[in-house]
KOLGU-4560 file (N, C-alpha, C; in nm, 3 decimals, padded with zeros to 5 digits):
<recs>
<n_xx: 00.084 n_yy: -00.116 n_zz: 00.000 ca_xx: 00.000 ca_yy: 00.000 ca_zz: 00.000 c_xx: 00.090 c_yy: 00.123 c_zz: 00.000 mol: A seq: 1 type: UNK>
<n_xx: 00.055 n_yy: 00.197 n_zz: -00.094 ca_xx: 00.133 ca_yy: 00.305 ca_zz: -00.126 c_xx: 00.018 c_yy: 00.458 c_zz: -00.063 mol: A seq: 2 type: UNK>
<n_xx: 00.039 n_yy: 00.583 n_zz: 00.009 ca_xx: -00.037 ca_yy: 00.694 ca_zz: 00.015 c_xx: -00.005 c_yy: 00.813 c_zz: 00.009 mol: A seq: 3 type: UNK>
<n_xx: -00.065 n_yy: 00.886 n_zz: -00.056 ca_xx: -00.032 ca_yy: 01.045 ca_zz: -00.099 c_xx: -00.146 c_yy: 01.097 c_zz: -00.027 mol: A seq: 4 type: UNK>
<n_xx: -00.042 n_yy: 01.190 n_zz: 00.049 ca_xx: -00.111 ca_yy: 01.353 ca_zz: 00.087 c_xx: -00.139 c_yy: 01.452 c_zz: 00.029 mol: A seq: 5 type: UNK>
<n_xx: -00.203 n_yy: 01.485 n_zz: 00.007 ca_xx: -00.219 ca_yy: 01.617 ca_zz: -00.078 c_xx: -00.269 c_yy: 01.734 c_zz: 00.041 mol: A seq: 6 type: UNK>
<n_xx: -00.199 n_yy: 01.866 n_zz: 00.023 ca_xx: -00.280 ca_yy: 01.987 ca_zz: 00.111 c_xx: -00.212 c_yy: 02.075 c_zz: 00.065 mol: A seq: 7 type: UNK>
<n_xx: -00.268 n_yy: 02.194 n_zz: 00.108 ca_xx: -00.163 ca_yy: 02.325 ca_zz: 00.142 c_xx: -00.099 c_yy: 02.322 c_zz: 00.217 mol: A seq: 8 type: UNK>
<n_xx: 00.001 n_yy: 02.395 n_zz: 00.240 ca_xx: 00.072 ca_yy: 02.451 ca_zz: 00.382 c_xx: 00.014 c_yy: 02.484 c_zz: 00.489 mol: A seq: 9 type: UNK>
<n_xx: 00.003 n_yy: 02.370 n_zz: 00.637 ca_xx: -00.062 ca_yy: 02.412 ca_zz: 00.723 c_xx: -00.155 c_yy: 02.340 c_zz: 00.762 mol: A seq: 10 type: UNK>
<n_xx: -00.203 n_yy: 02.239 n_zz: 00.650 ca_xx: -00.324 ca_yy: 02.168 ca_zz: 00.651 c_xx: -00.303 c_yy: 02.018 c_zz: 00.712 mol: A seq: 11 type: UNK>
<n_xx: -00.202 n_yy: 01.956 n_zz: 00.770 ca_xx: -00.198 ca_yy: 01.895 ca_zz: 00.875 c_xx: -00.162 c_yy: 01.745 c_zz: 00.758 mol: A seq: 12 type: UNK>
<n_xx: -00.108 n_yy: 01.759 n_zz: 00.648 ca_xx: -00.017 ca_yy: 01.664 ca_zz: 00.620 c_xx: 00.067 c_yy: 01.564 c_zz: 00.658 mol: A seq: 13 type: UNK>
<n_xx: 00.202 n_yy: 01.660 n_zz: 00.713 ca_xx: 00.285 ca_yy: 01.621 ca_zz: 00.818 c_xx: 00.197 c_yy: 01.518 c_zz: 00.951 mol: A seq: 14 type: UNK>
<n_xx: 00.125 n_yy: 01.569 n_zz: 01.017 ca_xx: 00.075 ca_yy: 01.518 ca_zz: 01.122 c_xx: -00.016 c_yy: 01.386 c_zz: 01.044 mol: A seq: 15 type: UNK>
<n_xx: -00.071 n_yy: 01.414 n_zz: 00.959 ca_xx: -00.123 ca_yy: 01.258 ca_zz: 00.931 c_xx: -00.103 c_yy: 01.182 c_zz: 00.921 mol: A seq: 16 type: UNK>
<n_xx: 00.019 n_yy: 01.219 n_zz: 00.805 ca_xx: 00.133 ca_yy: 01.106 ca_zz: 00.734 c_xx: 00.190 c_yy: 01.070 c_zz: 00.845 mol: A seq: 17 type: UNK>
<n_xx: 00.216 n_yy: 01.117 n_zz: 00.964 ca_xx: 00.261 ca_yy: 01.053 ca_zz: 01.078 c_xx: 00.235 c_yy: 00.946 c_zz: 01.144 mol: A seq: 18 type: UNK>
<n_xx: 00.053 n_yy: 00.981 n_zz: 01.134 ca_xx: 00.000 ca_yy: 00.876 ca_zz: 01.229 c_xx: -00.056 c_yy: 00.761 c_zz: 01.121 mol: A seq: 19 type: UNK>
<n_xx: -00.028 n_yy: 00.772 n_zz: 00.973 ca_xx: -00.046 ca_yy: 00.636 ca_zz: 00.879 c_xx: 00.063 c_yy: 00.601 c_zz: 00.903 mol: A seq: 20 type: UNK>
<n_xx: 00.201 n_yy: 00.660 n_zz: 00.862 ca_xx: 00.285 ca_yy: 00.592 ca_zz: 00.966 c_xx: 00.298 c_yy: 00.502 c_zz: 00.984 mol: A seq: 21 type: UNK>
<n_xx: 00.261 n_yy: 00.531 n_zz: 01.184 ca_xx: 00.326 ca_yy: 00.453 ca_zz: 01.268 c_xx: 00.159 c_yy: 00.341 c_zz: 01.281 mol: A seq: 22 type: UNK>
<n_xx: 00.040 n_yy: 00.387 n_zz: 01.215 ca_xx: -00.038 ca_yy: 00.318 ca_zz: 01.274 c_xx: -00.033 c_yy: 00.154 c_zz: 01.145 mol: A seq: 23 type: UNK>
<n_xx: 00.003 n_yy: 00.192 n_zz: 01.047 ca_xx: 00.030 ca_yy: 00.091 ca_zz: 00.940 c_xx: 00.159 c_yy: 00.059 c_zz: 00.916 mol: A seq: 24 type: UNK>
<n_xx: 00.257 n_yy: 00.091 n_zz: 00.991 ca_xx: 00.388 ca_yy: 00.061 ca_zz: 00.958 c_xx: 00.441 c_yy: 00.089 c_zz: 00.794 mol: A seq: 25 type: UNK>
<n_xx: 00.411 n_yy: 00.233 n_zz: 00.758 ca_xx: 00.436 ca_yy: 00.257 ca_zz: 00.630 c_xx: 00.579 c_yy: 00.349 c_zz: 00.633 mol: A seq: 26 type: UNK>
<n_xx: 00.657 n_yy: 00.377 n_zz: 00.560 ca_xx: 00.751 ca_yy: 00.487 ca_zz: 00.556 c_xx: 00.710 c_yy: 00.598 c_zz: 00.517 mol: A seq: 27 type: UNK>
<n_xx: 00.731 n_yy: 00.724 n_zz: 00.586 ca_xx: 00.703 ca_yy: 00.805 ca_zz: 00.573 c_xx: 00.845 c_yy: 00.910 c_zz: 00.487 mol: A seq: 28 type: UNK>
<n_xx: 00.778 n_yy: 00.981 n_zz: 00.373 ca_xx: 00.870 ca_yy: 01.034 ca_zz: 00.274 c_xx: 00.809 c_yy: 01.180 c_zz: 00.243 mol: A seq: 29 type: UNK>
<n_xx: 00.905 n_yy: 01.261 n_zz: 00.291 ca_xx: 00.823 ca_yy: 01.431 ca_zz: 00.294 c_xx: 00.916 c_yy: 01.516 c_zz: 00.244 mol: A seq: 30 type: UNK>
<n_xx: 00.886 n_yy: 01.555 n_zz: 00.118 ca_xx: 00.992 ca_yy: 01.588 ca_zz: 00.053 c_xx: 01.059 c_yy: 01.728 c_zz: 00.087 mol: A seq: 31 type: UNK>
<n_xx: 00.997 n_yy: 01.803 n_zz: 00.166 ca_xx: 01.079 ca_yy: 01.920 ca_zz: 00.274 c_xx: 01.179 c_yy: 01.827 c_zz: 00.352 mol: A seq: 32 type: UNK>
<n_xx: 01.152 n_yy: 01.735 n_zz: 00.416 ca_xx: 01.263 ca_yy: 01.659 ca_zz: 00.518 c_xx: 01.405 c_yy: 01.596 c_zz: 00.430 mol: A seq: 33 type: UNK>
<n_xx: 01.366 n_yy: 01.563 n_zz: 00.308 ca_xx: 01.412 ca_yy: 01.533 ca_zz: 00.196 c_xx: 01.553 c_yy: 01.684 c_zz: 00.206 mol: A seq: 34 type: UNK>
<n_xx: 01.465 n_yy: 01.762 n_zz: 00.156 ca_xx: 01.581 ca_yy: 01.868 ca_zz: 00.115 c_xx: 01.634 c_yy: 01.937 c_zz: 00.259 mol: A seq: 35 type: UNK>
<n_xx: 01.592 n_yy: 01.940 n_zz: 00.348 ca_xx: 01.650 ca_yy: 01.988 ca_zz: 00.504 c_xx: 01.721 c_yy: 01.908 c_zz: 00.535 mol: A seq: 36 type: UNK>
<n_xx: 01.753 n_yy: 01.773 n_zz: 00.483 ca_xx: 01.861 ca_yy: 01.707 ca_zz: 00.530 c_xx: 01.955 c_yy: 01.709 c_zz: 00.429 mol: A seq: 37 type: UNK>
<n_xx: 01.914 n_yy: 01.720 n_zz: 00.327 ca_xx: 02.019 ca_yy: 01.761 ca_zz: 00.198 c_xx: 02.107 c_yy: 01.869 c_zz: 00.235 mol: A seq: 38 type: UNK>
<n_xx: 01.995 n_yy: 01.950 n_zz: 00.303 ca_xx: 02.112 ca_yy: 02.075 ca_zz: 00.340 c_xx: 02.218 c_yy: 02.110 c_zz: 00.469 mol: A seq: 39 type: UNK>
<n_xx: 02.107 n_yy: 01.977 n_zz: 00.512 ca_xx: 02.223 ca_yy: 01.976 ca_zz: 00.688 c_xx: 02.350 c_yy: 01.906 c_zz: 00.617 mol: A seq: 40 type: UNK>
<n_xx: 02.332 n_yy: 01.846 n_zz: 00.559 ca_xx: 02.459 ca_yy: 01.793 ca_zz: 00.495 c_xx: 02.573 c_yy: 01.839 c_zz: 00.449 mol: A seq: 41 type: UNK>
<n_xx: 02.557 n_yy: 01.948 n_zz: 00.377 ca_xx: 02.612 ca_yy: 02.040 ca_zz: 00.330 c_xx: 02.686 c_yy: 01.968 c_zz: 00.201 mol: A seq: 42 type: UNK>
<n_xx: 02.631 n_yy: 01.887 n_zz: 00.161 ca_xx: 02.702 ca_yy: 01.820 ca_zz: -00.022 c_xx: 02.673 c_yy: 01.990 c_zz: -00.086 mol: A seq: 43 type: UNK>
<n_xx: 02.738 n_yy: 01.944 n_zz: -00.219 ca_xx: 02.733 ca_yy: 02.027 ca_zz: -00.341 c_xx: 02.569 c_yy: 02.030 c_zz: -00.364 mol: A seq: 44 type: UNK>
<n_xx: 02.505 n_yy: 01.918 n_zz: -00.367 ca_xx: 02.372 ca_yy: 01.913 ca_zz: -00.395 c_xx: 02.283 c_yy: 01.990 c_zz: -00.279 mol: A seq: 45 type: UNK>
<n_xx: 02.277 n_yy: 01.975 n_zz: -00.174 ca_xx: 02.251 ca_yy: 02.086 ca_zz: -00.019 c_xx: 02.279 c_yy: 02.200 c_zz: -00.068 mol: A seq: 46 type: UNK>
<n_xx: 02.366 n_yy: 02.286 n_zz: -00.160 ca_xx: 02.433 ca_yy: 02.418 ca_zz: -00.151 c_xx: 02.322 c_yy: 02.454 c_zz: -00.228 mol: A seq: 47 type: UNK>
<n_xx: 02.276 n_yy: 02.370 n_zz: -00.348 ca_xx: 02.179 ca_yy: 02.408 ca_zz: -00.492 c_xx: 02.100 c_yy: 02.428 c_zz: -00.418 mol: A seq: 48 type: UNK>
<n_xx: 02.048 n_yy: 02.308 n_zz: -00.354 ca_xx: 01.876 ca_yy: 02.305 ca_zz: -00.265 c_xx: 01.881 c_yy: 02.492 c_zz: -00.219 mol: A seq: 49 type: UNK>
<n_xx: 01.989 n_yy: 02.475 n_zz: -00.121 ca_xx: 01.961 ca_yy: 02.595 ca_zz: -00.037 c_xx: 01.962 c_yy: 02.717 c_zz: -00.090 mol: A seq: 50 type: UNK>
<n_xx: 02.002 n_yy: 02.749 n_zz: -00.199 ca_xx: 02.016 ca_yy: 02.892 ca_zz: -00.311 c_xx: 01.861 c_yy: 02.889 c_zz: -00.360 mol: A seq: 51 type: UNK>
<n_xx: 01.852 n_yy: 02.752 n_zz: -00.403 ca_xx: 01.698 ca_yy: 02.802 ca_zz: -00.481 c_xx: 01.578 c_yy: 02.816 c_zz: -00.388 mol: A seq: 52 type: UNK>
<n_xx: 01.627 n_yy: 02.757 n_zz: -00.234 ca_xx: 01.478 ca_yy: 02.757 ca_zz: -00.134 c_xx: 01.480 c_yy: 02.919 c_zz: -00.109 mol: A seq: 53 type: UNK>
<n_xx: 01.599 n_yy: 02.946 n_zz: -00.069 ca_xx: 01.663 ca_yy: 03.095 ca_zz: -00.008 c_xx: 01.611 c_yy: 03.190 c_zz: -00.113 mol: A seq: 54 type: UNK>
<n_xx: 01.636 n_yy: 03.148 n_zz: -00.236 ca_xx: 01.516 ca_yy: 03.265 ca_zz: -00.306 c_xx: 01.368 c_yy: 03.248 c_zz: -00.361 mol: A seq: 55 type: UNK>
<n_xx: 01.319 n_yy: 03.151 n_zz: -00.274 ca_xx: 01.203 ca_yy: 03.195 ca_zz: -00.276 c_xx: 01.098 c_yy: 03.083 c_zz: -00.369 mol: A seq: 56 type: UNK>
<n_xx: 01.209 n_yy: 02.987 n_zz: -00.461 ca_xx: 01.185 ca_yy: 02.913 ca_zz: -00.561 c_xx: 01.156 c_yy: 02.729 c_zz: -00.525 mol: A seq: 57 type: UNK>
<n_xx: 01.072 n_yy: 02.680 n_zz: -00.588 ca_xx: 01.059 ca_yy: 02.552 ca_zz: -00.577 c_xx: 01.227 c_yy: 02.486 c_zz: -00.668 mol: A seq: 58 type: UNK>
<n_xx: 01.234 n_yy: 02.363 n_zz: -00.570 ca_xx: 01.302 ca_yy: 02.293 ca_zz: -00.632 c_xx: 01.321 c_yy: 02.216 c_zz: -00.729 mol: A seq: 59 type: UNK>
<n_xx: 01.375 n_yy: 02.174 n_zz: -00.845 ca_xx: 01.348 ca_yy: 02.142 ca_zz: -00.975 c_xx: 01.272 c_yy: 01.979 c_zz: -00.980 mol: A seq: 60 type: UNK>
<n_xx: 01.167 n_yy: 01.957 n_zz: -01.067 ca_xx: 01.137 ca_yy: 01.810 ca_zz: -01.096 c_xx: 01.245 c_yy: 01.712 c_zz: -01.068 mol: A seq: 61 type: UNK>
<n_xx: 01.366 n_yy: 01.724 n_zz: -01.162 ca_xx: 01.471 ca_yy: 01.658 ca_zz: -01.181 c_xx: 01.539 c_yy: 01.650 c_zz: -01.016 mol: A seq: 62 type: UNK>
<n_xx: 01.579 n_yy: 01.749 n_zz: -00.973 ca_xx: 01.588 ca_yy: 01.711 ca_zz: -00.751 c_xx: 01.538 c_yy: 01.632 c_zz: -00.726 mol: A seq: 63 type: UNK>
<n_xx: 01.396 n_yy: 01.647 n_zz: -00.716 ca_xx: 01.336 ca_yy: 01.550 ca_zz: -00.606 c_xx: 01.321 c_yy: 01.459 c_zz: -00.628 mol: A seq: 64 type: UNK>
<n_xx: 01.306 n_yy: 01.400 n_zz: -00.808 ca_xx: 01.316 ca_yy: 01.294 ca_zz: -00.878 c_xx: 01.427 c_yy: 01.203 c_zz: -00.764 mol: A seq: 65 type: UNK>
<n_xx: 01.535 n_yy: 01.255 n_zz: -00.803 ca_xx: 01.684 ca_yy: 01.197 ca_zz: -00.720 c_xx: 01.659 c_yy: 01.169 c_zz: -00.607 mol: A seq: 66 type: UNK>
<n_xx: 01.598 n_yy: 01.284 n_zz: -00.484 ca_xx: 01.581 ca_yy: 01.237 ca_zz: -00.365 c_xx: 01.474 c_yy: 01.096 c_zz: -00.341 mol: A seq: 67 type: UNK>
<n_xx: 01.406 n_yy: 01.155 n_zz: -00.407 ca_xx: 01.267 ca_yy: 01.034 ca_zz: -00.415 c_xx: 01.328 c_yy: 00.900 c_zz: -00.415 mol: A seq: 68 type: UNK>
<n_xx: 01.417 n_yy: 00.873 n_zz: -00.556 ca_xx: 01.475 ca_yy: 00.773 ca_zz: -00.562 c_xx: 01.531 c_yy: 00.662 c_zz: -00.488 mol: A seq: 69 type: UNK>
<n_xx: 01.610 n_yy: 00.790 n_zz: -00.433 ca_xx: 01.702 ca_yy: 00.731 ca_zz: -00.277 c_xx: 01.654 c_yy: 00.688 c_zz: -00.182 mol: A seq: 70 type: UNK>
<n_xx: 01.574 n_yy: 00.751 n_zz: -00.161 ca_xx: 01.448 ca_yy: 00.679 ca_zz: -00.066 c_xx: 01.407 c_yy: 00.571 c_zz: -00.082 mol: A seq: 71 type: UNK>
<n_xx: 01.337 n_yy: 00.548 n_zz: -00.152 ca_xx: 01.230 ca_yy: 00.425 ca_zz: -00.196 c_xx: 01.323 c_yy: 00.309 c_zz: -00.263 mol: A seq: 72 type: UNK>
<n_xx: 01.434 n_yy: 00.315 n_zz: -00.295 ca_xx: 01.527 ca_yy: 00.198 ca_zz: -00.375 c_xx: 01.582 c_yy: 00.077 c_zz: -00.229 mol: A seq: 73 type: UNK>
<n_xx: 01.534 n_yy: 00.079 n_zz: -00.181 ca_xx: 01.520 ca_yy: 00.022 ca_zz: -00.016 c_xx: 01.399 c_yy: -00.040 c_zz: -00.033 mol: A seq: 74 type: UNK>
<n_xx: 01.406 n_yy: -00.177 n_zz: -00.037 ca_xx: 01.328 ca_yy: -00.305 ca_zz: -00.099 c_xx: 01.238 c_yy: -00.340 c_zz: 00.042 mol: A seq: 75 type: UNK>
<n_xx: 01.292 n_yy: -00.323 n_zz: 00.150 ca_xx: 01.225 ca_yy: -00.322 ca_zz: 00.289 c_xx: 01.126 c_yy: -00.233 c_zz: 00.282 mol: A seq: 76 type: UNK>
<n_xx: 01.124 n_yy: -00.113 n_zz: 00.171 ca_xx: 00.971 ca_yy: -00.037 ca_zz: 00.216 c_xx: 00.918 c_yy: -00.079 c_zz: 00.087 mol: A seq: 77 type: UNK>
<n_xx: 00.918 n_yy: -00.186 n_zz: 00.029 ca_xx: 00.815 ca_yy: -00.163 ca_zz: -00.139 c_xx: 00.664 c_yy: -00.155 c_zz: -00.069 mol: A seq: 78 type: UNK>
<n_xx: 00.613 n_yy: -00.064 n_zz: -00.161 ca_xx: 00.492 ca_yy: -00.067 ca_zz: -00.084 c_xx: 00.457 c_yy: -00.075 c_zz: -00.003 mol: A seq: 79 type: UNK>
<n_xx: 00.505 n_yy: 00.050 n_zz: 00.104 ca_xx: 00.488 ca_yy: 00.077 ca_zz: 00.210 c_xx: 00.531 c_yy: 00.212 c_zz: 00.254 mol: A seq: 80 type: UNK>
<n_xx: 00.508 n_yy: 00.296 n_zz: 00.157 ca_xx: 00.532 ca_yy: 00.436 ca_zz: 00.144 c_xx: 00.382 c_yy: 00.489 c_zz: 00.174 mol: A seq: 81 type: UNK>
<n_xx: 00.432 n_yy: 00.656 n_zz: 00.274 ca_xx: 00.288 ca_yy: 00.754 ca_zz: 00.286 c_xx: 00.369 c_yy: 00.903 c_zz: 00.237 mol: A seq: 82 type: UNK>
<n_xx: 00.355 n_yy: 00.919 n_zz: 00.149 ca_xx: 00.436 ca_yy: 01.052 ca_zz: 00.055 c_xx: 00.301 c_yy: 01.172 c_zz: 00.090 mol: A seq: 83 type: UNK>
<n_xx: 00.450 n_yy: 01.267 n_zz: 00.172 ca_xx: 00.366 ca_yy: 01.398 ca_zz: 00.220 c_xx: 00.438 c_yy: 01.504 c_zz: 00.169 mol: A seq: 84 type: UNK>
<n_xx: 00.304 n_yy: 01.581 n_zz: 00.055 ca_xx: 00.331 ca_yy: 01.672 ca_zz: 00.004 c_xx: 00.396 c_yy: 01.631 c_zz: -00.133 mol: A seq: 85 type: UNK>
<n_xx: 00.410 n_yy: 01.526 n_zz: -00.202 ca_xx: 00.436 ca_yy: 01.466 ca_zz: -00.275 c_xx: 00.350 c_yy: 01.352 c_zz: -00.384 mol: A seq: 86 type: UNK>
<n_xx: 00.365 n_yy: 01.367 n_zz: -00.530 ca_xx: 00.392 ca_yy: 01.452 ca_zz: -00.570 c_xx: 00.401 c_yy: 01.585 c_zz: -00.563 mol: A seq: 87 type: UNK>
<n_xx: 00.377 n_yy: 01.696 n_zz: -00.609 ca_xx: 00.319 ca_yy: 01.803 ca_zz: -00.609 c_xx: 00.264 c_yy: 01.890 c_zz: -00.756 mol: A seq: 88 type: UNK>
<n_xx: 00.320 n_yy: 01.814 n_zz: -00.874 ca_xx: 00.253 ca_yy: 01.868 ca_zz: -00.979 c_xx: 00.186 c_yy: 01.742 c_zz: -01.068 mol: A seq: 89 type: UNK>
<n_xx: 00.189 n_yy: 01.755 n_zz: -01.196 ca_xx: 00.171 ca_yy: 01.629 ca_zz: -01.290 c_xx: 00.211 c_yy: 01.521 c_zz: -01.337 mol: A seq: 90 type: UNK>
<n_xx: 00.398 n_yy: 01.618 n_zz: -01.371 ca_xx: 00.499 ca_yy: 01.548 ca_zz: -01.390 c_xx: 00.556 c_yy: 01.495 c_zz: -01.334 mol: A seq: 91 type: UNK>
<n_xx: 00.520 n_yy: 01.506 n_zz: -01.202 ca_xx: 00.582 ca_yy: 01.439 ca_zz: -01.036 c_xx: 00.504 c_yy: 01.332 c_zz: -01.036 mol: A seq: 92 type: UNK>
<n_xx: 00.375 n_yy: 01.299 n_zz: -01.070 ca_xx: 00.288 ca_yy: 01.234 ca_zz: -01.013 c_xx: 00.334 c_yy: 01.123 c_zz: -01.178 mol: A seq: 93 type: UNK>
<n_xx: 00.334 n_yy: 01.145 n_zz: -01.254 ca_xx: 00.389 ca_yy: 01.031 ca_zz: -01.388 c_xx: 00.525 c_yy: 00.982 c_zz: -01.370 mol: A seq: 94 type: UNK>
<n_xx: 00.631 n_yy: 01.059 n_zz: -01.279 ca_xx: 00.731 ca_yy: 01.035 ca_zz: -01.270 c_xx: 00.717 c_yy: 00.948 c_zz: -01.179 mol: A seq: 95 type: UNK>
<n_xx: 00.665 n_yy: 00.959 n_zz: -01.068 ca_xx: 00.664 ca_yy: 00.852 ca_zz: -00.953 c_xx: 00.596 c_yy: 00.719 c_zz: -00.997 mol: A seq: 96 type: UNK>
<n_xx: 00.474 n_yy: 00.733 n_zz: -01.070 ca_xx: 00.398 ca_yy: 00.610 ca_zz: -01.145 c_xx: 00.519 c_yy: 00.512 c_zz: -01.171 mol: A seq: 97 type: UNK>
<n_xx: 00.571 n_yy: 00.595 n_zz: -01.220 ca_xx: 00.728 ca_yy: 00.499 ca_zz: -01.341 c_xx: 00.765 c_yy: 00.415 c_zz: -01.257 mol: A seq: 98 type: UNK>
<n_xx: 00.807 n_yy: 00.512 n_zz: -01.129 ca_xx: 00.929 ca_yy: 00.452 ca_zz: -01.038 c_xx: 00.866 c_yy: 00.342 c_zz: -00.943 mol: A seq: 99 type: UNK>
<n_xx: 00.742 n_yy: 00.347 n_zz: -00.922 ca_xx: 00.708 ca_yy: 00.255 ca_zz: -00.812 c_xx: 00.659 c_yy: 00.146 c_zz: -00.944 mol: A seq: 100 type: UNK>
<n_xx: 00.622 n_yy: 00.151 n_zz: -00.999 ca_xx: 00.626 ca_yy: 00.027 ca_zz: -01.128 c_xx: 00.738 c_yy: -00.067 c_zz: -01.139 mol: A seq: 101 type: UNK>
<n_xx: 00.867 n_yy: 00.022 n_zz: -01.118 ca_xx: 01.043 ca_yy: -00.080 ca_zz: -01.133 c_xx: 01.027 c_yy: -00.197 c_zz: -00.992 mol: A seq: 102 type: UNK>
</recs>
């Protein structure tokens, strides 16, 4: 079982995806936590994140594509993902189709 959140900012995403979670034993994948740890990191890739958050800009398809990846290529969660805030457009949502298909 795979689940997407969808909301605005504020609308209690985070807190849900929490409690599908821990109440279904799903992994939880939030693609802000995604790039806040990218940037605690401080890689070359953290420096990009943080220029384009710092002005104001979403991060590119092709990013989160990568982060996404990394995540989910960990055979212990197949189907067992709760994606918060994720996708977030069209091409996110065909891109991910792909990937949970492999």
């Amino acid at each position: 079982m795979n689940i997407i959140i969808f909301g605005p900012p504020g609308s209690g995403k985070g807190t849900q995806s929490e409690l599908l979670a821990k109440n279904f034993s799903l992994y939880k994948i939030s693609t802000g936590d995604l790039l806040r740890k990218e940037i605690k990191k401080n890689t070359i890739l953290g420096e990009e994140i943080k220029l384009i958050v710092e002005k104001g800009n979403f991060v590119s398809d092709e990013i989160i594509h990568n982060l996404i990846v990394r995540e989910i290529v960990n055979l212990e969660f197949s189907n067992k993902f709760v994606f918060d805030g994720y996708p977030r457009n069209i091409n996110q949502a065909n891109d991910l189709e792909k990937i949970l298909e492999k």
